[in-house]
N, C-alpha and C positions, 0 to 999 in steps of 0.2 A: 496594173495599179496606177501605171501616169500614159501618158501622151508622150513623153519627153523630158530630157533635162530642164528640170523648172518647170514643168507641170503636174498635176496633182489627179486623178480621177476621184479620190476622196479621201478629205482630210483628216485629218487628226488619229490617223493609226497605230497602233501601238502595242507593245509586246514587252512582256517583263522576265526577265532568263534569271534565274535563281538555280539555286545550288543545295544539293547533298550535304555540304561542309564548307568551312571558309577552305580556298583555296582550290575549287573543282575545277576553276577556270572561268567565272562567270566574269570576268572581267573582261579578257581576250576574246571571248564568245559574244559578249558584248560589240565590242570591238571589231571582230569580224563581222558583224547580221549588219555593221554599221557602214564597213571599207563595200561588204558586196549591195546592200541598196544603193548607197552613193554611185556607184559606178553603173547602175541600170537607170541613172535618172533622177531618183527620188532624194526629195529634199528631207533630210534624217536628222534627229539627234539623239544623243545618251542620253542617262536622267539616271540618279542614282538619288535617291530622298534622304539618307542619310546614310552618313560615310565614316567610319572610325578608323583614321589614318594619320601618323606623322609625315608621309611622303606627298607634300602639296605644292599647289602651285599658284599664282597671281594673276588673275586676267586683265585686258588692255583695262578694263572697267577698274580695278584696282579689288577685288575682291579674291580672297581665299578659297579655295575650292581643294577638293584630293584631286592628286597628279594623277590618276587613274581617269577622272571625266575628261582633263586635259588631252590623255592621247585620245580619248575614246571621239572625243571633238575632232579630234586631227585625223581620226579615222575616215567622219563622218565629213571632214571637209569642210568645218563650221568654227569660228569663233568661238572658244569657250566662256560661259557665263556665270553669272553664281544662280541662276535659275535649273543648272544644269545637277548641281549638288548642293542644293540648301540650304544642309545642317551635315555638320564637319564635326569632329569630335575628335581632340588630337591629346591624348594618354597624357596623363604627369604624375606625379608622384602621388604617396596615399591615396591609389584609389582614384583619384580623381582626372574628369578630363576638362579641358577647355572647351565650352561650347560656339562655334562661330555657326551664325545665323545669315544667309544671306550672304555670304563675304565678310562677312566683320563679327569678331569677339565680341560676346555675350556676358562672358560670367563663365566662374569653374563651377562644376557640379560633379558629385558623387554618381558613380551607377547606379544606388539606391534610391537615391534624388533626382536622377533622368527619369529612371523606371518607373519609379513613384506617381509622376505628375508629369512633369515638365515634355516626355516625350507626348502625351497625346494630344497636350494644347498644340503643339506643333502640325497636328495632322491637317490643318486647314490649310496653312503656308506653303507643305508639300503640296500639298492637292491643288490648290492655286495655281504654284509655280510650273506643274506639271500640265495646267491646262492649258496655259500661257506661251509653253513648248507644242504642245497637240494644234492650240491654233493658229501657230506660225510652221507649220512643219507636215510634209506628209506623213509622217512618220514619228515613233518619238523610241527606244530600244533604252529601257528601263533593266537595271539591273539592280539585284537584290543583297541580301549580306547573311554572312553568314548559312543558315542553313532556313525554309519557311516553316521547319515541325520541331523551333524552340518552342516547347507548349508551356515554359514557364513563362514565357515573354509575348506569349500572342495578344495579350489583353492590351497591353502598350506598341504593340508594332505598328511601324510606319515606314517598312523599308523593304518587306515581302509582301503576304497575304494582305498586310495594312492596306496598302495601297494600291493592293490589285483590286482588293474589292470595291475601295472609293474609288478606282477608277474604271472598273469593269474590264480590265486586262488579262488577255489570258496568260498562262505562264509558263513556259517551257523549263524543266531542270534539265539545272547538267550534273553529271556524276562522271567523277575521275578514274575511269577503270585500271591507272595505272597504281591505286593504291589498292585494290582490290575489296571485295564485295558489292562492287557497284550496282549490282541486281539486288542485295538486299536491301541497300539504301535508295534507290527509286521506290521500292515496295514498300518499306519502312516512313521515308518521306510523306508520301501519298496516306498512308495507314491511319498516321497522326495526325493530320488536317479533320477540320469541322466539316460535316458536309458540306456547308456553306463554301468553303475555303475549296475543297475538293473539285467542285462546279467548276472551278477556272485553271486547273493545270489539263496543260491538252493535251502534252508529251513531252517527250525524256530526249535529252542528247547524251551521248556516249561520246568523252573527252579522254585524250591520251593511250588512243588503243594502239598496240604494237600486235602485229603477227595479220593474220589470214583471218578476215571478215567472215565468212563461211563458217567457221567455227564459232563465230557470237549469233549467227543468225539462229538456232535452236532458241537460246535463251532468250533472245528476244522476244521469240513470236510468243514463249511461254509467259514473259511479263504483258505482250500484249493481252493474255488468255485472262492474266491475271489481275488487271486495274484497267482492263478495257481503255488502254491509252498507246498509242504508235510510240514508236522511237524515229524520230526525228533525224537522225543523222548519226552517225559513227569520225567520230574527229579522229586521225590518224595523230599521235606522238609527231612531235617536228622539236626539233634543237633549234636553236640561234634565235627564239623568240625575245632578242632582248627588249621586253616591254614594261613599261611601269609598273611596277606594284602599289599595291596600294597598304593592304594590312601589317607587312611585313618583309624581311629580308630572307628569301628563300633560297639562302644559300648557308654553305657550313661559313663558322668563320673563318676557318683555315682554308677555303675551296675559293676558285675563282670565283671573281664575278661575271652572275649570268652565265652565259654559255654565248661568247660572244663567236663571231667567225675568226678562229685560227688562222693567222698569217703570218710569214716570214718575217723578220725584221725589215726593214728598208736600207740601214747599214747592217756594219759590222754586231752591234750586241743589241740586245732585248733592255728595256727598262724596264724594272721592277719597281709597283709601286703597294705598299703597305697603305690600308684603310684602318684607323685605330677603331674597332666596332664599340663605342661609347656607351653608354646605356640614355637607352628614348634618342637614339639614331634619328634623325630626319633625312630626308632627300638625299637620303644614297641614291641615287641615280644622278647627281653629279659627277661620279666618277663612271658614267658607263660612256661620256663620250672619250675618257683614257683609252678604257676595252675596247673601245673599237679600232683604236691604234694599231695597226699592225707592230707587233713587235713589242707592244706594251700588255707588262704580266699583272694584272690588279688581283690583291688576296684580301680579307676582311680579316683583321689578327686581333688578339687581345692578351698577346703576353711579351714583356720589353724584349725576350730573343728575338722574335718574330722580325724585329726594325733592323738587324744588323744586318741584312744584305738588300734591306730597299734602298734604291736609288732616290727615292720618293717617299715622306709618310704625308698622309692624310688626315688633320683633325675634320672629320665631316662637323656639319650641322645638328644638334642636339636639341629635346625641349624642356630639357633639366644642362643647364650650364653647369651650375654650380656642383650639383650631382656627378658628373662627371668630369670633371674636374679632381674632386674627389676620388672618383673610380681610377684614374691615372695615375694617381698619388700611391694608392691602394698600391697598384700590381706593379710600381715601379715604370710605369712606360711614360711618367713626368720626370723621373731621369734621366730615362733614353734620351727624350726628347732636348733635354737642354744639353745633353753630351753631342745629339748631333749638329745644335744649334751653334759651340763650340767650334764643333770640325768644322764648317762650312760645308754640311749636304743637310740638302734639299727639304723641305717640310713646309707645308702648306696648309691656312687653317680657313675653313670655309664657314661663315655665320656664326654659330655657336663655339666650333673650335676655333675661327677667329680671336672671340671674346677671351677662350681661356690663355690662346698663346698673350695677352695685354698682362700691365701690371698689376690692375688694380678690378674688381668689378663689386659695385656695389647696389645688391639687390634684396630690395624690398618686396618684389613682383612675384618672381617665382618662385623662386626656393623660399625667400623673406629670409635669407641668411645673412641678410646684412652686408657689412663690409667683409670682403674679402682676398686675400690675394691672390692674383692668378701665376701663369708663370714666369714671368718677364723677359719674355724674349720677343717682344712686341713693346714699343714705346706709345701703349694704349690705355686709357681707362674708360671705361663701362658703368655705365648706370642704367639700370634697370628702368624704362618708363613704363607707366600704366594702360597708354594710349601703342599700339603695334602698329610696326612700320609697316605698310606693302606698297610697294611699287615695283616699277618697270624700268628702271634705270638703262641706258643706254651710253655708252662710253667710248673711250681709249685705252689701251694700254697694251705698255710693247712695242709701240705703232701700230697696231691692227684694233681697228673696231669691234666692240663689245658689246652683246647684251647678255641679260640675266634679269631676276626678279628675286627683291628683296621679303622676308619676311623674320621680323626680329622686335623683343620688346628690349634690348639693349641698343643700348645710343653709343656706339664710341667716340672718343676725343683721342684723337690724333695727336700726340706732341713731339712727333722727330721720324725719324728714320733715313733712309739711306736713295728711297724712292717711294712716289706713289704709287699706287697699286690700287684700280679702282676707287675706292670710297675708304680702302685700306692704306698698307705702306708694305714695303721692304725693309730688313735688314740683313745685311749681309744674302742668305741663303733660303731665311723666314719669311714666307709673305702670308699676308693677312689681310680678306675680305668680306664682306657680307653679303656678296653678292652670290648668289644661287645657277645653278645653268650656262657659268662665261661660258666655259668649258667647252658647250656647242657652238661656239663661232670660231669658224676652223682657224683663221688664220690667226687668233689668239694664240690657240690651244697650239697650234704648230711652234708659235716664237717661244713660248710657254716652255713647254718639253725640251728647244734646244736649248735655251737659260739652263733647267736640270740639268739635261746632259751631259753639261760642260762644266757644270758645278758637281755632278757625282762620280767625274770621269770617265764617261761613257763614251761608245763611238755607237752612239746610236741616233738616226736622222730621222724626224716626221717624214711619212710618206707625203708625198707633195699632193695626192689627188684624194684624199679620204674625204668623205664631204656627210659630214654626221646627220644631217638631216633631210638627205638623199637613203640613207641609210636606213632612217626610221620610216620614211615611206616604202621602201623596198620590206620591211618587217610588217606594215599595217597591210600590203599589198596581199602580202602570204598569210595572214590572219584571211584577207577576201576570200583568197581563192580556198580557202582549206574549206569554209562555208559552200562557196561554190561548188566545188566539186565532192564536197563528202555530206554535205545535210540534205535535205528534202526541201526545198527551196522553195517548190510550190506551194506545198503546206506551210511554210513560216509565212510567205504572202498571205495565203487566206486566213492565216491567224490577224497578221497584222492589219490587212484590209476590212476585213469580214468578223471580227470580236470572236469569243470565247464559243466553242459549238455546243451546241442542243445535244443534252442526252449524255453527259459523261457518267459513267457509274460510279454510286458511290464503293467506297472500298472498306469495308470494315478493320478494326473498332471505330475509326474517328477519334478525334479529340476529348478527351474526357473531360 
């Protein structure tokens, strides 16, 4: 395919990996087809055309993107862009999501009123954005959403078959054999496509297999028999993928997070850190550089027991403030919260939970709840602006240098506290930021957790050599290799190089 790192044999190739069902793995599959071309030379990127996600991210450009393009970027060893994910769609109440175009907020819209219209004026902008990747890039590893055989929604798509066919991509699914039936959902997938649509899936990956390959090869060959289409690869089940999500929080609330690597403490005790799971959660994965703490226990909880033996709670980030704020009140865990505020242990409130530990928050924008008050145990107030912050803030605090990336349409006013704390303050044991991601600058995150520790009574020490974003490349490494050594590699090349082949069959009924 190339000559060498930074050269091309021919340009603009491109492969689009869609999915059986949201969650089959088309992310991480992404992700991997992205870590193993990088590493053979070729100049690659993600591309997802539209994304329905609270969990996002900021780029140096200052635009909005889902944190799933972001690692898929870091996979690929590139810059992430807003050409990379387009059109963002991030849930809120009634139904309704925020449309961000390009990196920047658009307007709220209905799913009836995307579906409607608004999604297929869009399909030029993807197509665009998409060519614009193809002719800066040898490569471009498109991934899809959700499932390509919603046949209620094919008429408006622009994020599977939409835009395989504007762009003449061929499409590999993946199916997650660890849920089982995954042979009838390749079959079933393929079944419901137009002929049209049919023309460009070339083959199937086989995600999350556990046991003795030998025993899937039967079924294989018989799905071969059956939609005259290869399987691509067989992905073995791997633990410790802790990688971004994008649609959702796939974990219990009461289960750790992720499935980070188990290690010892570094002192004497473990710390225990509590995640308040709010409703319309955003960027939990702020707390995944804790989990990778040795010795630090991170759980998602949602009931006021849960906080009595954290060392640590966590307001994460929300894109209903006021809403859960609410939700907290509800189940009693805005009690907990100002009883531990009282004690002097620990609690930290990040962007949205920021806002709620302030006094006062008065919002026209989101909820349109107007005045409000919040908890007060924050010397903050909150107004809601029309116009959303993003940026890339770079800082101090602690003594140890900081980054993170902001994204918030509340503005706070600061009037006291005990310390600064980024863009936030301290009181007493409460601190409060808007800042997204500190978390991954280690030497933060180290002064960070001894403050806790000494404030929840623990004898518990950051390990001194953890280094979180050594981490996450050793996790994109193992996304490579799993492609490496478990797909048909040469055939994803000649997909990617060489377009869609001649002669797929169609597979009856089709699309109705």
């Amino acid at each position: 395919m190339n000559g060498g790192p930074g050269t091309s044999g021919k340009l603009g190739g491109g492969l689009l990996v869609a999915g059986t069902t949201s969650d089959a793995g088309k992310s991480v599959v992404t992700a991997g087809i992205c870590r193993w071309l990088v590493r053979q030379g070729v100049r690659v990127a993600p591309f997802k055309a539209q994304n329905m996600s609270l969990n996002s991210f900021v780029t140096r450009e200052g635009a909005e993107i889902g944190r799933a393009q972001a690692m898929q970027a870091a996979a690929a060893r590139v810059e992430p862009t807003a050409l990379m994910n387009p059109v963002l769609l991030k849930p809120g109440g009634d139904r309704t999501s925020q449309v961000v175009l390009l990196g920047k907020p658009v307007g709220e819209l209905s799913a009836r009123g995307y579906h409607a219209g608004r999604q297929e004026q869009l399909l030029g902008t993807v197509t665009d954005c998409l060519a614009e990747l193809r002719r800066t890039h040898d490569a471009v590893i498109c991934e899809g959403a959700g499932s390509p055989a919603e046949i209620n929604l094919r008429r408006t798509d622009i994020v599977n078959m939409g835009i395989a066919r504007a762009a003449r991509l061929p499409v590999v699914v993946v199916g997650d054999i660890d849920r089982g039936g995954v042979f009838a959902s390749f079959f079933g997938t393929t079944a419901l496509l137009s002929k049209e649509d049919q023309a460009l899936v070339a083959g199937y990956l086989v995600n999350k297999f556990r046991g003795d390959v030998t025993l899937l090869e039967p079924g294989l060959d018989m799905l071969r028999t059956l939609t005259g289409r290869p399987t691509l690869g067989v992905l073995p089940y791997r633990h410790g993928l802790g990688i971004d999500e994008e649609d959702g929080l796939r974990v219990s609330l009461r289960g750790a997070v992720r499935e980070s690597v188990v290690a010892p403490p570094h002192g004497a005790d473990v710390l225990r850190v509590a995640v308040c799971a709010v409703p319309l959660m955003s960027n939990f994965t702020d707390v995944d550089a804790l989990a990778a703490e040795p010795g630090v226990v991170v759980r998602f909880v949602d009931r006021a027991e849960e906080l009595a033996d954290a060392d640590l709670v966590v307001l994460p980030g929300t894109r209903g403030t006021v809403r859960a704020l609410a939700w907290l009140r509800e189940r009693g865990l805005a009690d907990a919260l100002a009883r531990r505020a009282a004690e002097g242990r620990p609690v930290l409130g990040i962007c949205g939970g920021f806002q709620i530990l302030g006094q006062h928050i008065d919002d026209e924008v989101e909820s349109k709840a107007g005045a409000v008050a919040g908890l007060g145990l924050l010397p903050v107030r909150v107004r809601f602006a029309a116009a959303k912050t993003l940026a890339r803030p770079v800082g101090e605090a602690l003594g140890e240098p900081v980054e993170g990336y902001e994204i918030h349409h509340g503005v706070a006013e600061v009037t006291g506290g005990d310390e600064e704390f980024l863009d936030g303050c301290r009181v007493g044991s409460v601190w409060g930021t808007h800042w997204h991601g500190s978390l991954e600058s280690d030497g933060f995150r180290r002064a960070f957790l001894r403050r806790v520790a000494a404030d929840a009574g623990r004898a518990f020490v950051p390990a001194p050599d953890t280094r979180f974003g050594t981490l996450r490349e050793e996790q994109l490494d193992l996304l490579g290799d799993l492609v490496e050594e478990h797909a048909d590699t040469a055939a994803l090349l000649r997909l990617i190089e060489e377009g869609v082949p001649e002669g797929l069959p169609f597979v009856p009924p089709g699309a109705p």
